[in-house]
C-alpha positions as CSV (number, residue, x, y, z in Angstrom):
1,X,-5.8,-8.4,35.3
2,X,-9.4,-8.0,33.8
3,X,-10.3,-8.6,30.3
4,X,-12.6,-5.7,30.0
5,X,-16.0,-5.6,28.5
6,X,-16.8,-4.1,25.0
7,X,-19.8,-1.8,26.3
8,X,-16.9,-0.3,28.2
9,X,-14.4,0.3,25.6
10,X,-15.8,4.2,24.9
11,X,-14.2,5.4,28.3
12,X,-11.3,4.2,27.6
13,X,-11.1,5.7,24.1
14,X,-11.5,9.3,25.3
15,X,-8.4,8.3,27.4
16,X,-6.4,6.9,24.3
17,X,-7.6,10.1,22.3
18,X,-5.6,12.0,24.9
19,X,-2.0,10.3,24.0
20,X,0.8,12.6,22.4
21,X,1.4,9.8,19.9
22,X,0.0,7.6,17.1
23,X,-2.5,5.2,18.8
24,X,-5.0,4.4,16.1
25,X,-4.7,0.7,16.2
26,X,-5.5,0.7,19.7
27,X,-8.3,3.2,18.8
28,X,-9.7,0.6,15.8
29,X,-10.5,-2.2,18.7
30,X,-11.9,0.9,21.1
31,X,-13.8,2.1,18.4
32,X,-15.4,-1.6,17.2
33,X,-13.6,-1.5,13.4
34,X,-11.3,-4.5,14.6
35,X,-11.6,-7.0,17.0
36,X,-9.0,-7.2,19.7
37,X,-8.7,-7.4,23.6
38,X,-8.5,-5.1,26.4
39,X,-7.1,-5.7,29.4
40,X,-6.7,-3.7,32.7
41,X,-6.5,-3.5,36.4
42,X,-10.0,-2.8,37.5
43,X,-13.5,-2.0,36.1
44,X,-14.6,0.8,36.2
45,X,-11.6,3.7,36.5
46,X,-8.7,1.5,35.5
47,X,-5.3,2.8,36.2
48,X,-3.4,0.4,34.0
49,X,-4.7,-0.4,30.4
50,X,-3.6,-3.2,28.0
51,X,-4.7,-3.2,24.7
52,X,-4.0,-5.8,21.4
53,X,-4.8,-5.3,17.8
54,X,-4.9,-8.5,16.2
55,X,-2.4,-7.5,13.8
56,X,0.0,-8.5,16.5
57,X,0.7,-4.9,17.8
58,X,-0.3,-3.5,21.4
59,X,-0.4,-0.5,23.6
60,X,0.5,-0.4,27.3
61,X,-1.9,2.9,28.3
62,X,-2.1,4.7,31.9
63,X,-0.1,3.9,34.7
64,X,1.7,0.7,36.5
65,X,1.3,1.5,40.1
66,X,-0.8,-2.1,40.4
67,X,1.2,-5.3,41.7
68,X,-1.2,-7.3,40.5
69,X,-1.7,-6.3,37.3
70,X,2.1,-5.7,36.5
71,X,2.7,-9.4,37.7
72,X,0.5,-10.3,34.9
73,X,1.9,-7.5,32.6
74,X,5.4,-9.3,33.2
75,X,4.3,-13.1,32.1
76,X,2.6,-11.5,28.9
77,X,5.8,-9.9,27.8
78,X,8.1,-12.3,28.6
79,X,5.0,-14.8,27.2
80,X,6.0,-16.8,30.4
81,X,2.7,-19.1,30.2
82,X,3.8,-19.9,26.5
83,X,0.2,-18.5,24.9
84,X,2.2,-16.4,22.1
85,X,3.0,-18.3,19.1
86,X,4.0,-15.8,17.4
87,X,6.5,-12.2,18.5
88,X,4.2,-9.2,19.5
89,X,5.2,-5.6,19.3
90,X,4.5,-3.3,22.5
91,X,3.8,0.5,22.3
92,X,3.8,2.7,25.8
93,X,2.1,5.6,26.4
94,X,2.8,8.1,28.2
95,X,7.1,8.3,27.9
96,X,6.8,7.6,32.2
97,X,5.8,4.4,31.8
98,X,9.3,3.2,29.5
99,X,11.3,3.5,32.6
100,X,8.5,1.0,34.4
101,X,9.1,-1.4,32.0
102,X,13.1,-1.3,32.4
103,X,12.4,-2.0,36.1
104,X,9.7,-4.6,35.4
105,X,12.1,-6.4,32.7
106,X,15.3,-5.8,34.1
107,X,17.6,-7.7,32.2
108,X,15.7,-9.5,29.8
109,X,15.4,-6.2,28.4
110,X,17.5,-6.0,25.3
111,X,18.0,-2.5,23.9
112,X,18.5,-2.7,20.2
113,X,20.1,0.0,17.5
114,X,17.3,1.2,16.1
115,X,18.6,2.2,13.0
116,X,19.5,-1.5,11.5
117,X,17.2,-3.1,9.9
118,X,15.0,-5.5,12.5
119,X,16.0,-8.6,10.6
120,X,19.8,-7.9,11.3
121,X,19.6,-7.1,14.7
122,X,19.0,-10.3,16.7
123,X,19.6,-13.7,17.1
124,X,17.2,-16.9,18.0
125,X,19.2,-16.7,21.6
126,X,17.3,-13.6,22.1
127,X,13.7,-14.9,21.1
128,X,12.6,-15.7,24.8
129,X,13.7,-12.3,25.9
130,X,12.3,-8.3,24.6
131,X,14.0,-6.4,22.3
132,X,13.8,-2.6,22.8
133,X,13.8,-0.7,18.9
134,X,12.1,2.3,17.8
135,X,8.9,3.6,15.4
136,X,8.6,6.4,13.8
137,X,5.5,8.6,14.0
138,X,5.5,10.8,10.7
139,X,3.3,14.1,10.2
140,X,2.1,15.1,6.4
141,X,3.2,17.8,4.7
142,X,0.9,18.6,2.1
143,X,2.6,21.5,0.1
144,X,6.1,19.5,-0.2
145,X,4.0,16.4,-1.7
146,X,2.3,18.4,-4.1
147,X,5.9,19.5,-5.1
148,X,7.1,15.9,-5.5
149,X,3.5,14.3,-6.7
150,X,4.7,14.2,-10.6
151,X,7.5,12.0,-10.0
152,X,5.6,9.4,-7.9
153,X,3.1,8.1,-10.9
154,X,4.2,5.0,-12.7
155,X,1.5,5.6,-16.4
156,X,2.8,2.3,-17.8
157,X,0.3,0.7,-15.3
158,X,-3.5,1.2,-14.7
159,X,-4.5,2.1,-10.4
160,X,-7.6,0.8,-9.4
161,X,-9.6,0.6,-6.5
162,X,-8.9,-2.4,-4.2
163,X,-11.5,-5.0,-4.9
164,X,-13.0,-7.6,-2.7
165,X,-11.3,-10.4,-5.1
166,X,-7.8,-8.4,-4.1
167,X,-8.8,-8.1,-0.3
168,X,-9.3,-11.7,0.1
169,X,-6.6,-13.2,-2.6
170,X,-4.0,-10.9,-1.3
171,X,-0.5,-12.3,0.0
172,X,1.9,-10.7,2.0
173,X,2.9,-9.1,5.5
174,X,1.4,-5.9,5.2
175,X,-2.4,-6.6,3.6
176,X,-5.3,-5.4,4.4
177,X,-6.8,-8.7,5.4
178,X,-4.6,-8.5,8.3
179,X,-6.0,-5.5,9.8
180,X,-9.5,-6.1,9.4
181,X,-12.0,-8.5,10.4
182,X,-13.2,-8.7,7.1
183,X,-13.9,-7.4,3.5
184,X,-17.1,-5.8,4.2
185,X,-15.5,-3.8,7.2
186,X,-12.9,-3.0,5.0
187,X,-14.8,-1.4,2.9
188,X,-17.5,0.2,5.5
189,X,-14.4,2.1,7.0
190,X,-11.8,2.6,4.5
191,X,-10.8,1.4,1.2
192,X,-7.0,0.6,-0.8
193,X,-5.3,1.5,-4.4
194,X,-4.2,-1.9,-6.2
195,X,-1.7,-1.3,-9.8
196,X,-2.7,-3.7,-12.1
197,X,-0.1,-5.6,-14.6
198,X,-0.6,-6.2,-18.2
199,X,-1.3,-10.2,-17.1
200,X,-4.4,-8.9,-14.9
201,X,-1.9,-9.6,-11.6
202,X,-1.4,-7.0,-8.7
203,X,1.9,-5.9,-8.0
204,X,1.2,-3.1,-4.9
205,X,-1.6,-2.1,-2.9
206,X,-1.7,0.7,-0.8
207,X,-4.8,0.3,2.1
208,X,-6.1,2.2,4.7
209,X,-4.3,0.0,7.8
210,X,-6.9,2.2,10.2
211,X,-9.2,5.0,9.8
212,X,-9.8,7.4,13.0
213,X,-11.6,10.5,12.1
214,X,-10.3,11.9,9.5
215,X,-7.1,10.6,10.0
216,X,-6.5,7.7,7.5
217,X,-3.4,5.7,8.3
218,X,-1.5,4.4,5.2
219,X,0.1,0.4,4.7
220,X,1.6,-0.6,1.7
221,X,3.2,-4.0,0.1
222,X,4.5,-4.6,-3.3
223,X,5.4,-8.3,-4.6
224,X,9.0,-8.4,-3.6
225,X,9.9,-9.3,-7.4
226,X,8.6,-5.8,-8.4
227,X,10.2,-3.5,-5.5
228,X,12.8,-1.1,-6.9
229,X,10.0,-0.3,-9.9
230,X,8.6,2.7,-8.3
231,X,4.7,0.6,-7.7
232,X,4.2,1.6,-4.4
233,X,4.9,5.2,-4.7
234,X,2.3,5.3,-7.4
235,X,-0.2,3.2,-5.4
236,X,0.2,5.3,-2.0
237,X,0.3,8.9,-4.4
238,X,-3.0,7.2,-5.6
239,X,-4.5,7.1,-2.5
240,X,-3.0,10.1,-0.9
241,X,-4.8,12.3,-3.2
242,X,-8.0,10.2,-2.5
243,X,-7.7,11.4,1.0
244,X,-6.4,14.7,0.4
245,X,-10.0,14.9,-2.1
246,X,-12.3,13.5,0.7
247,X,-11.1,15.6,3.3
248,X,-8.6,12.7,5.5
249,X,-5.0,13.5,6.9
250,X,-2.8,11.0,5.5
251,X,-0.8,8.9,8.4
252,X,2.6,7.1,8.2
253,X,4.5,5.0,11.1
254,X,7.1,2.8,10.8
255,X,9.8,0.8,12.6
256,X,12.9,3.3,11.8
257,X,15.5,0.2,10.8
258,X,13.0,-0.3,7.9
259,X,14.8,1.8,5.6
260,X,12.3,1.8,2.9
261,X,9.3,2.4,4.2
262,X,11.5,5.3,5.7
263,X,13.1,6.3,2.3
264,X,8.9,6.2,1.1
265,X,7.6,8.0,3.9
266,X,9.9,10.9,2.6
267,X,9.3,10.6,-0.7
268,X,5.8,11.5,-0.3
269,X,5.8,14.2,1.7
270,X,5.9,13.1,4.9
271,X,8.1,14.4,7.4
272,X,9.3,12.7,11.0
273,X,7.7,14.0,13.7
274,X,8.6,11.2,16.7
275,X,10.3,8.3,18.1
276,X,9.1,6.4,20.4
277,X,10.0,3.1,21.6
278,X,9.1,-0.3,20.2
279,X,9.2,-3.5,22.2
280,X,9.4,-6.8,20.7
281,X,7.8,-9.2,23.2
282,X,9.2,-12.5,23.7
283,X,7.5,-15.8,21.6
């Protein structure tokens, strides 16, 4: 295992570019909009590619035909040498390599339903071992959210651009701040729709998570006191027609036990497209 060089991250990219699923969180550390780490088996031509967005999600890329590099493959997802606090989820590409990592894993491989929600489905017994769900890549279809767009706007509230205050004072899982290095990047690269209360207070913000082309790849959170009002539909119609007006393809993925970012996804026009599996390394 080599951790590879950022002068040679653009061959790899043109790789990545080539996958028949959502990769852009691997593609924000190719490109330079994140910071991250990327790991393979040799210089050069690597065969077997490892790559971590700081976010905590990854993407195993190429092949696994190298002892060596599967060895240290193995210890990372089983976080053998104990350098994981925290759980990290795994993404394969392409679909030959999910039966490499039933060999490599054997049976502290833990096949989940995928359709529960995550927080249901295991049990601390299971931490030291990976859990097999499934994500959802989801493809945009413009003409059924312009048939659905009226009933996603909340008027009682003003939208407003995400600020700097907002990216740095932000609290949550799924904030901006978490998928970037910093404000400034942020805003170089993409940008976020925050609804404002009466008090001043933000309740949702929708945020470009990463921005590839002219693909722009939507997160959202709302307070959880304020979910069931209807915010973050407004804030993610807000910036969906920001994209739709500057020319980006809206993006949505999600684990598919998370029922409401599910139930969202379709709400705005998005349609499911593909499943693919979703490891939760070990901590």
């Amino acid at each position: 295992m080599k951790l590879l060089d950022k002068t040679e991250y653009g061959q790899v990219a043109e790789r990545v570019r080539s996958a028949d699923m959502n990769t852009f969180f691997a593609l924000s550390v190719l490109e330079g909009k994140v910071d991250g780490n990327v790991f393979v088996d040799e210089t050069g031509t690597p065969s077997s590619i490892y790559i971590q967005h700081p976010y905590g999600m990854s993407l195993l890329f190429g092949e696994m035909k190298n002892g060596e590099f599967n060895g240290w493959l193995r210890a990372h997802l089983l976080n053998s040498g104990k350098t994981r606090d925290r759980f990290e989820w795994l993404q394969a590409c392409p679909a030959s390599l999910y039966a490499g990592i039933d060999d490599l894993l054997g049976g502290r491989l833990i096949k989940k339903n995928p359709d529960v929600p995550y927080e249901q489905t295991f049990s601390q017994s299971e931490d030291r071992d990976v859990l097999e769900y499934r994500r959802i890549n989801f493809v945009f279809n413009d003409a059924k959210y312009r048939l659905l767009k009226d009933g996603l706007k909340n008027d009682r509230y003003e939208i407003v651009t995400t600020t700097e205050r907002m990216f740095n004072e932000s609290e949550g899982t799924v904030i901006p701040r978490r998928f970037w290095n910093n404000a400034a990047d942020f805003f170089r690269h993409g940008t976020g729709r925050s609804l404002i209360l009466e008090d001043g207070s933000v309740a949702s913000t929708a945020f470009a998570s990463f921005v590839i082309g002219k693909k722009f790849e939507i997160g959202v959170e709302t307070v959880k006191r304020f979910h069931g009002k209807n915010f973050g539909a407004s804030v993610c119609s807000a910036l969906i027609d920001h994209c739709l007006a500057n020319g980006y393809e809206p993006v949505w993925s999600c684990l598919s036990g998370n029922a409401g970012s599910v139930k969202l996804a379709l709400k705005l026009g998005f349609e499911e497209k593909k499943r693919v599996p979703y490891y939760r390394l070990a901590k």
